[in-house]
N, C-alpha and C positions, 0 to 999 in steps of 0.2 A: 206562634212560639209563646210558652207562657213565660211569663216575668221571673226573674230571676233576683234573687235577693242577696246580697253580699254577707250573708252571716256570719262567714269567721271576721270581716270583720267588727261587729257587734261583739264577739268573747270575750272575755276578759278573764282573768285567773278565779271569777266567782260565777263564772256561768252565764247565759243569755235571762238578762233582767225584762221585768215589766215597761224598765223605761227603752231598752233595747226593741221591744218588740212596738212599742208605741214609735219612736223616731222613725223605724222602719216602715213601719204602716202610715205614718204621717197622722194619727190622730195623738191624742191626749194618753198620759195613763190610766183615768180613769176611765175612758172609752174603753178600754183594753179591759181594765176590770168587770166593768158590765157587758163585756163581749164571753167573760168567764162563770161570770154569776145570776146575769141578767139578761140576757140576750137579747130578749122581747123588749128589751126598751134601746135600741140600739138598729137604725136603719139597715136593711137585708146587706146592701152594698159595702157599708161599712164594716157589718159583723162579718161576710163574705172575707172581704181584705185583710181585716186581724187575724182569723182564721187561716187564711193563705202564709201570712206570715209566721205565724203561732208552728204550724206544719214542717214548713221550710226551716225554719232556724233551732226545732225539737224543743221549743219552749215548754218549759215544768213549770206550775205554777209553786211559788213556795208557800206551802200549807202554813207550816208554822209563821211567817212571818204575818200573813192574812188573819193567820186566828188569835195573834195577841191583843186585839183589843176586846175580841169576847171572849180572852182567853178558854176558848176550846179546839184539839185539834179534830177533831172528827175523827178521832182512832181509838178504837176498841184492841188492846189487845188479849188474844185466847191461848191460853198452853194447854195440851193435849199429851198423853203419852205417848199415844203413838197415833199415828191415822192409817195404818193395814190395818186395823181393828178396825171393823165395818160400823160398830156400835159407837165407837167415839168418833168416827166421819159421820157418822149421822147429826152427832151432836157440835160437832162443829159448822154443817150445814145447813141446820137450822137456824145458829148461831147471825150467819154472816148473812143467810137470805133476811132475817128479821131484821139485823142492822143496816143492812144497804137500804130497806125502806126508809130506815131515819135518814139515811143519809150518811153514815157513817162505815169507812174501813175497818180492817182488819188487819192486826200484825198477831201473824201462825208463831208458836215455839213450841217444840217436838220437848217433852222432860225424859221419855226415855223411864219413867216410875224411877228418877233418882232426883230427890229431894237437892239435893247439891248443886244439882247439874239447874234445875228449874231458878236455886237461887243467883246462877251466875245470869241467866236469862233475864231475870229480876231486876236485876241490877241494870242491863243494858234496856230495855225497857222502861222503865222508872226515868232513866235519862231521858226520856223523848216525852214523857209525864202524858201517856193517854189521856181519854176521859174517861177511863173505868179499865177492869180487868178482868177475867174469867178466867176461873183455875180448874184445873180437874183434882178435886182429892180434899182432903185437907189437915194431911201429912207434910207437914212446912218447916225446912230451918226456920231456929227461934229468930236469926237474924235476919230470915223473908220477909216474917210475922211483924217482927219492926219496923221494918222498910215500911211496908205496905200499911201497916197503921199510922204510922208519920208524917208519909204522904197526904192522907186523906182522900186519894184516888177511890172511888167507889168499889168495891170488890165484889164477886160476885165465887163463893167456892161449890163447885158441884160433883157430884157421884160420892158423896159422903155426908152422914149425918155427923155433927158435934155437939156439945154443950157449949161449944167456946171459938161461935165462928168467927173469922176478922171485920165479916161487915156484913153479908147476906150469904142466903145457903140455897143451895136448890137441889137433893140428891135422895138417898136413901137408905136406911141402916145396914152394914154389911154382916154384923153382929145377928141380927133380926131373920136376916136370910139366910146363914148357916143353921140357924136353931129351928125353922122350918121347913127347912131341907130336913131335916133331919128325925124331925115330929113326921113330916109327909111321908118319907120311907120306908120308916119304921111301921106306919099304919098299913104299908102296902106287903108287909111281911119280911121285909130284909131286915137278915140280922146279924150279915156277914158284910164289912165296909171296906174300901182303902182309898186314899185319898192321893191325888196325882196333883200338884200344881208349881206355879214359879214361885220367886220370891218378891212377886207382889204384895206389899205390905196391906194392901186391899184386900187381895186374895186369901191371907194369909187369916187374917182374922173371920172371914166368912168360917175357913177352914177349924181353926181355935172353938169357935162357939158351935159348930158344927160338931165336935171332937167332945166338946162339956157338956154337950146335949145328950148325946151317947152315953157319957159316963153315967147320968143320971140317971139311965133307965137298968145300970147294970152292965154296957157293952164297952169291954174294951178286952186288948189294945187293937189300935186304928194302922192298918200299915200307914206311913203317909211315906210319900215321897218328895223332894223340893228342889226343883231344877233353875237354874239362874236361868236368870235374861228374859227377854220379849217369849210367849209362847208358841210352840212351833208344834207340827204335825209330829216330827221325828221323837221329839220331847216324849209326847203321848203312846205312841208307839214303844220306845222303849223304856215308860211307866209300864205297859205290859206283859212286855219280855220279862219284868224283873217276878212281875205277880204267876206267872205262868206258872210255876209249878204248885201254885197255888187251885190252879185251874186245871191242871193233869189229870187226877184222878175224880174229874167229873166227868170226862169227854166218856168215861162206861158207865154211868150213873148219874144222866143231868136229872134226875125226877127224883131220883133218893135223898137231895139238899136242897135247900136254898141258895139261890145264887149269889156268889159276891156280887157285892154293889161299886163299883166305880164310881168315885163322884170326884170329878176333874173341876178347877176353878178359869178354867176358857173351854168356850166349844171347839176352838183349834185344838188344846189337847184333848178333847174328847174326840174331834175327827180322828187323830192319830191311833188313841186306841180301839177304835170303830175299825180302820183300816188295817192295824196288825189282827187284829182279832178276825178277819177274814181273809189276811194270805194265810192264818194258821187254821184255818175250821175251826176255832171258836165261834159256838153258838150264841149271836145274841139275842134274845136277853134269855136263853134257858140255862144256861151254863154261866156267865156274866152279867150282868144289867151296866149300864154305863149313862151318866147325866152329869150335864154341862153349864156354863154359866155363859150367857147373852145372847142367848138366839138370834147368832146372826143369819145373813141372809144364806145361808147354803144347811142351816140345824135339821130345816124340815124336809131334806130333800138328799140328805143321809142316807144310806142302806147298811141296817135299817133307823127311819130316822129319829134323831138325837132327842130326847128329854131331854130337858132344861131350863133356868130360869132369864126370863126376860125382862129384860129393860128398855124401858121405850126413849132413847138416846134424845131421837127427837125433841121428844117431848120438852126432856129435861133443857136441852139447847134452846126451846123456845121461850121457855117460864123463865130462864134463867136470863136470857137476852131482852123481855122483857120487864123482868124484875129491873134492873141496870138503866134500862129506859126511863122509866117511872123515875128514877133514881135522880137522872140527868136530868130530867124536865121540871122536877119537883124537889134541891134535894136536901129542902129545911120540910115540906111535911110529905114526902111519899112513905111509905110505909117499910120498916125494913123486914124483908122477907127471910123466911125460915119455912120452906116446904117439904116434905116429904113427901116423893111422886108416889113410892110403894115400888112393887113387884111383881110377875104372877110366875108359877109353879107351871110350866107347861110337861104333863105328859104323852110323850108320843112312843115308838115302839122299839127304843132301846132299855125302856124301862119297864114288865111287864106289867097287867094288871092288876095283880094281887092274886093271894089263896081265898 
């Protein structure tokens, strides 16, 4: 029969302590400590028996109370807009594999692309005073931007470029890649546009320079469209429906024009209108052309599959997880980091190859 240990009564209205699980085990507290930290300097039999105990009475160790004398707690936290987006679980999974090798958790917080909502997150966060922060964006209440400068928490802001970041950057211009999207298209013969996206304020601005790059060559106006919320299949889909009679009097003459150009700011609303575009016999790309932004993992494997611009999420998750490292280990002379990963233009066969 194995042994049995009396743990409620060790409870107390603060939880099973270090000294609770030492009286129980019959060694010291700090046995019990080097049973958690040290193991290998702690006889098998012994660390066997803490162990047993530790099991039996759901002993937690308390992080914070351990990490006030090198005041650090070994927590990273990362806020993410969302994680159904395959491109920001990318970069959050970079994120957490890199950091678990130091040694160090993760505390997730979903922002939902509302700056508000991230600040309220901020705030409880900030209470537990991480060792650093990773943000996606760097679209910030001014009273984020305080918080987090006052602290002194190391920050780390990604998927955006600034002149005026809180503390390190690790992202890309969104500015830069509407204006190449835009030069790229144009060189490929389109000179018909409309623009499908949410009200991602990321999005929104790829979309803006995308629209001034136009003007400059003489081409406007831009249908655009601007749907709330997270983006969704159905979203892009009836971005379609609306352009449809736009597309009508080409189904008797796809070779007598140029085809409108779709340029959706998610490949989800680019799936959407991939997929109305073939419960209706819309031809793509002879009669429509349609390209997306993040090539995530389902872009190339479309029908037919999706042009678009890629982001290596990864990537960005790991430079930026190690930027933060550097930071922690060094953080009177590491270097403070300001990268731009870049981009690439992928064409595949929703976008045709040119005249």
């Amino acid at each position: 029969m194995p042994r049995k240990t009396n743990a409620t009564s060790a409870r107390s209205t603060h939880g099973i302590t270090v000294f609770d699980v030492a009286r129980l085990a019959g060694v010291a507290p700090i046995t019990v400590s080097r049973v958690m930290n040290q193991p290998n300097l702690v006889k098998e039999n012994t660390r066997l028996k803490v162990l047993r105990v530790i099991e039996e009475t759901g002993y937690v160790r308390n992080q914070i109370a351990g990490s006030l004398a090198s005041n650090r707690t070994r927590l990273v936290s990362v806020i993410v807009p969302m994680l159904t987006n395959p491109i920001f679980s990318d970069t959050f999974q970079a994120i957490a594999a890199k950091l678990a090798q130091a040694n160090y958790q993760v505390l997730l917080g979903i922002s939902g692309y509302e700056a508000a909502h991230e600040q309220e997150l901020l705030e409880v966060i900030l209470s537990r005073r991480p060792d650093g922060i990773i943000l996606t964006g760097t679209l910030h209440t001014e009273l984020s931007r305080k918080r987090l400068r006052a602290t002194g928490i190391p920050v780390v802001e990604t998927w955006d470029m600034t002149e005026d970041p809180i503390d390190m950057l690790v992202g890309f211009s969104h500015e830069t890649i509407g204006e190449r999207e835009a030069q790229h298209l144009l060189a490929k013969g389109y000179r018909e546009f409309a623009l499908i996206e949410v009200d991602d304020p990321r999005g929104m601005r790829r979309s803006d320079s995308f629209i001034r790059q136009l003007a400059r060559q003489g081409i406007t106006p831009v249908d655009r469209q601007t749907f709330h919320g997270l983006p969704t299949l159905e979203q892009g889909r009836s971005g379609l429906i609306h352009l449809l009679h736009r597309l009508a009097p080409l189904t008797h003459q796809a070779e007598a024009r140029t085809p409108l150009m779709i340029v959706c700011t998610s490949d989800t609303l680019a799936h959407g209108v991939l997929t109305e575009a073939a419960s209706r016999g819309v031809n793509i790309p002879q009669q429509a052309a349609v390209m997306g932004f993040g090539d995530m993992n389902f872009a190339a494997h479309t029908f037919p599959a999706l042009s678009t611009v890629k982001i290596d999420g990864g990537h960005i998750g790991r430079q930026a997880a190690t930027a933060l490292l550097e930071r922690l280990k060094d953080p009177m002379g590491a270097e403070r980091v300001s990268m731009d990963v870049g981009f690439t233009l992928v064409d595949r066969d929703s976008t045709r190859s040119g005249q």
